[in-house]
Phi, psi and omega in degrees: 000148209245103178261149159277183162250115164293072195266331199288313185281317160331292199269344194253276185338281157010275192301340182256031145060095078297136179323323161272051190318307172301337162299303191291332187289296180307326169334276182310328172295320205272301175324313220264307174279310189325312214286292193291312169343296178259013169235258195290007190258343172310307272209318221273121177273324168301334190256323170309319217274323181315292189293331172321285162344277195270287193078172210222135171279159168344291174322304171300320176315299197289338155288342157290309197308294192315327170323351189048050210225040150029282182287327163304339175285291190341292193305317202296307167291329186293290201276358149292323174276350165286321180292326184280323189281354181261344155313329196276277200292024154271349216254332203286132169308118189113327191265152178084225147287295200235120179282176170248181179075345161342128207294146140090329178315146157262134211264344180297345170280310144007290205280323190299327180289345196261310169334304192270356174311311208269354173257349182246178228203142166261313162317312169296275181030259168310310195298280186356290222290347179285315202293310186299299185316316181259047179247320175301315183266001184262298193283342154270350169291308155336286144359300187253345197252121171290305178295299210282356156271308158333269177333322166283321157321317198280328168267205165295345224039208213235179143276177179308312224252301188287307158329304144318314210264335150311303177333292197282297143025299213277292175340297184255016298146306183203166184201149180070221217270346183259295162294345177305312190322308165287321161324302175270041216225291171313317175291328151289343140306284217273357145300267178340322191288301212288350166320292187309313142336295182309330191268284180348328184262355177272340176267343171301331205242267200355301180310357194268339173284153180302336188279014157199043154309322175245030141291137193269139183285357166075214175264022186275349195278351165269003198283357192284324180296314190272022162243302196287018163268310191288329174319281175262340190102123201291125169255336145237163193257133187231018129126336186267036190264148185279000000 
């Protein structure tokens, strides 16, 4: 698969000192579709017929809702459950070539199909297809950009998730002695952060005893946010978003 390259975004994460860059370009990224969701992509016959199709997880829903743009959800779910609903009453026993629910029948394809009714999202989707791109242009500006390693020596590194997801990158992205390279690169960004975050988060529950109540907190009052972001990939706000 042929990705381009997003060095202008890239390279903008990068520069704004975050635990993550990657967490944030998603971050922006997410907004940017939510955003687009009720506004000029509603009108798009190629992207209705998607969301009509696919529909939205739980998460996006609730981030639609919040934009506060009522009707606009509305048309977005109204012509997804007409689409759901002739998918649903294709499943009834008896319709089609073969119905489902038959005595005796095993009901697990069944559930898998309703599994995936309810699970898939266009809004991930699109963020995917932004995200694979820009995992694609973060290893090769390593690979190729002398500053842009520097700058990356110099940072936090990524979380667990994004770290993974440079790691397999890399596997087709580099080769020999560059990917070892790179690999253990990552990993050693993500140990020092989460080394620091860890002592940050132990002197964090210490302040609760009394006897060091008039100890200065140091870089701990966020650390609890800031392990569990490097941990799962930020899920809480820790005061530091880019």
């Amino acid at each position: 698969m042929q990705y381009h390259l997003d060095t202008i975004p890239v390279w903008e994460a990068m520069e704004a000192d975050t635990d993550c860059p990657l967490c944030a370009l998603y971050e922006k990224c997410e907004r940017s579709e939510v955003e687009r969701s009720l506004g000029g992509s509603v009108m798009e016959p190629d992207e209705r017929i998607r969301v009509n199709e696919t529909g939205m997880c739980a998460r996006h829903h609730q981030q639609l809702y919040a934009q506060q743009n009522r009707l606009g959800h509305a048309l977005l779910a109204d012509s997804h459950t007409k689409e759901l609903l002739k998918k649903l009453n294709a499943m009834e026993p008896g319709k089609g070539k073969r119905g489902f629910l038959s005595r005796g029948e095993d009901v697990r394809p069944l559930a898998e199909r309703l599994e995936k009714l309810a699970s898939e999202c266009v809004i991930c989707q699109n963020i995917d297809a932004h995200m694979k791109r820009y995992f694609y242009t973060f290893v090769h500006l390593w690979k190729t950009d002398t500053s842009f390693r520097q700058r990356w020596e110099a940072s936090r590194g990524v979380c667990i998730p994004h770290a993974c997801a440079l790691i397999r990158f890399a596997q087709d992205a580099l080769s020999g002695p560059k990917r070892t390279a790179f690999c253990q690169s990552v990993l050693e960004r993500l140990s020092l952060s989460l080394a620091q975050d860890e002592k940050d988060l132990e002197w964090f529950t210490l302040k609760f005893d009394y006897r060091n109540q008039d100890k200065p907190w140091g870089n701990s009052r966020n650390a609890l946010e800031r392990t569990v972001n490097r941990l799962r990939g930020r899920c809480l706000k820790d005061g530091r978003e880019a």
